[in-house]
N, C-alpha and C positions, 0 to 999 in steps of 0.2 A: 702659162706653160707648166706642167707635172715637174715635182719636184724630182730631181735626182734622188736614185736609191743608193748613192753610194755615200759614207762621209764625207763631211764639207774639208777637210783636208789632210796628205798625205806627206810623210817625212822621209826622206831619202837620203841613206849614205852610200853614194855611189849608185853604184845598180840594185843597192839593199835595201828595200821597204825597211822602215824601222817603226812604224805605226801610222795608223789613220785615226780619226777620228776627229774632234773641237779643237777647234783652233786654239786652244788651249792645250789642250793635249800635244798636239803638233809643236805648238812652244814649245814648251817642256820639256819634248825630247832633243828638239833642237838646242838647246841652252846644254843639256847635258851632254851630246856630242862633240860641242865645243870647248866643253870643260875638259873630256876626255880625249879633244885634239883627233879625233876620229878621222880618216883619211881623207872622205869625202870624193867628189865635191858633197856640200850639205846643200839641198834642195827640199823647199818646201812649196809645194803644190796647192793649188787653190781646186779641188775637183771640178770647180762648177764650169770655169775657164781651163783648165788644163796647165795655165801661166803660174810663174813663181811668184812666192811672196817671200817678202824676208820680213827678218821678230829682229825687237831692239830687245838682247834677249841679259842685257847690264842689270845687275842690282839683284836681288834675293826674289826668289818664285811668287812669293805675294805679288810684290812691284810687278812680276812679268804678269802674272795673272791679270793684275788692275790693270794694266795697260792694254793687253789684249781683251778684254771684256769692252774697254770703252770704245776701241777698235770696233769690233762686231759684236754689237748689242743685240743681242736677246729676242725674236720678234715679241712682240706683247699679241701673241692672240692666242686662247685658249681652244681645247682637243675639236672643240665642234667649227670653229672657223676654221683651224687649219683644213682638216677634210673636205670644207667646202670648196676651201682656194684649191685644194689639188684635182678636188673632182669636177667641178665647176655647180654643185649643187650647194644652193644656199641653204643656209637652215630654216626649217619651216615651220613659223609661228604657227599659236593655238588655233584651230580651222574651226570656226563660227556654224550657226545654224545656215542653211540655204545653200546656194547653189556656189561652189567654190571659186577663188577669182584663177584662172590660169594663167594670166600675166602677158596675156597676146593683143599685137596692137594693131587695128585696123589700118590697110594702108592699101593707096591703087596699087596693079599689078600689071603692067601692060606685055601682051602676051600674042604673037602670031595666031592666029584661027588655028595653025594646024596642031599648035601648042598645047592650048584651050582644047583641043576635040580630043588628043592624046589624055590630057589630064580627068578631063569628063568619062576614060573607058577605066581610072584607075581607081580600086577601091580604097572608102572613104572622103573621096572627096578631093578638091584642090587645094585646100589650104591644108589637108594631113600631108597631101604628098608632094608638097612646096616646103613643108616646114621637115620631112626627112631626108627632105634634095640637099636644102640649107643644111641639115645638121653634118650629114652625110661629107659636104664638102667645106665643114667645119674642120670635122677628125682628119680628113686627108691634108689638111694643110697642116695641122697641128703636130701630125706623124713627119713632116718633110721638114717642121722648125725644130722639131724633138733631133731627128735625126743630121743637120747640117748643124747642129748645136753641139752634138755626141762625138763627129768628124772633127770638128772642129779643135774642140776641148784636147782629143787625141791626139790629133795634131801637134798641139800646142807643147803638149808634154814629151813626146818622141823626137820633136827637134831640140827643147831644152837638153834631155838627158839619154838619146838612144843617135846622136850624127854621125858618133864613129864608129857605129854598129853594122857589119857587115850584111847588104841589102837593104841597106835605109832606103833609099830614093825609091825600091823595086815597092817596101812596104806602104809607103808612103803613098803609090799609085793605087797600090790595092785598097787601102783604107777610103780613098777618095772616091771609089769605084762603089764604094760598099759591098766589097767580097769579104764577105769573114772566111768563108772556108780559106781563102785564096791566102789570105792577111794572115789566118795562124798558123798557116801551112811556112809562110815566110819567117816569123818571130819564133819558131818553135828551137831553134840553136841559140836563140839570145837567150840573158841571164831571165831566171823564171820572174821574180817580182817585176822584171821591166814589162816582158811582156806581158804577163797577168793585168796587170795595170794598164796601161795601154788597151787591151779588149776590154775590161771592165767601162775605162771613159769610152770606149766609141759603140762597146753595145749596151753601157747602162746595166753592165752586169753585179748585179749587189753580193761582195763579199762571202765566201762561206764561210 
């Protein structure tokens, strides 16, 4: 699945974005809202999920640091793996003399006659237009786990910190419906960072 464009997590006091960004960061602010008794409620957001998370945020910012780092570690993979995990392109060793390997694997196909006579009038051939049938209904599925992912997540954060917000349950349907116009037409009287946020998790809209 594409990685989210948004950061991995989001600090809230009240209906007041107070930062995004490492969960480290998101610490941080949270330890310091608590020291300054801020009104709150204090919610910290997990983007990826939408759901809260709470920091054992006791002891001096090294301490908090060290503890959220062991928490969520680091991936260990460098600038060319991650691109390939996002895009789904591996990286492509040094290519040899002769004819290149394309990495496709023989297999039967069993296929009605009228199947067959269709694929026979399409050009290239049938294993070209079998393999952009496949990819084809790769990406559509991929767009429907992207997007029940996005709904979701949105969700998830709108009933922690938006239930007493008048036209929840109206917004709630729209979001499910996947109406954006419908949906910001609905949040556009709530406080700005809720609903800013809120469209960001359900249409993956990264920050300006």
């Amino acid at each position: 699945m594409p990685a989210s464009r948004l950061p991995p997590f989001s600090c809230f006091d009240g209906h007041r974005l107070v930062v995004s960004g490492t969960p480290e960061v998101a610490a941080l602010a949270l330890k310091q809202l608590r020291a300054d008794n801020a009104a709150g409620p204090l919610l910290v957001f997990d983007n990826a999920t939408g759901r809260t998370r709470d920091f054992d945020t006791r002891g001096s910012d090294a301490e908090l640091v060290a503890r959220v780092a062991e928490a969520f570690p680091a991936p260990l993979q460098t600038d060319v793996e991650t691109h390939a995990e996002e895009t789904g392109d591996a990286p492509s060793p040094p290519r040899g003399r002769g004819r290149p390997k394309l990495g496709v694997v023989a297999r039967e196909v069993t296929l009605l006659p009228r199947h067959w006579a269709w694929l026979a009038e399409q050009p290239g051939g049938a294993s070209v237009v079998l393999r952009r049938l496949v990819e084809a209904a790769c990406r559509a599925g991929a767009d429907k786990d992207r997007q029940r992912r996005d709904t979701e997540r949105a969700y998830h954060f709108l009933q922690a910190i938006a239930g007493d917000l008048p036209g929840f349950e109206e917004a709630i349907r729209l979001l499910f419906a996947h109406d954006r116009a419908g949906l910001e037409a609905a949040l556009y009287r709530w406080p700005g960072d809720v609903r800013d946020h809120a469209l960001r998790l359900a249409f993956d809209i990264p920050p300006v």
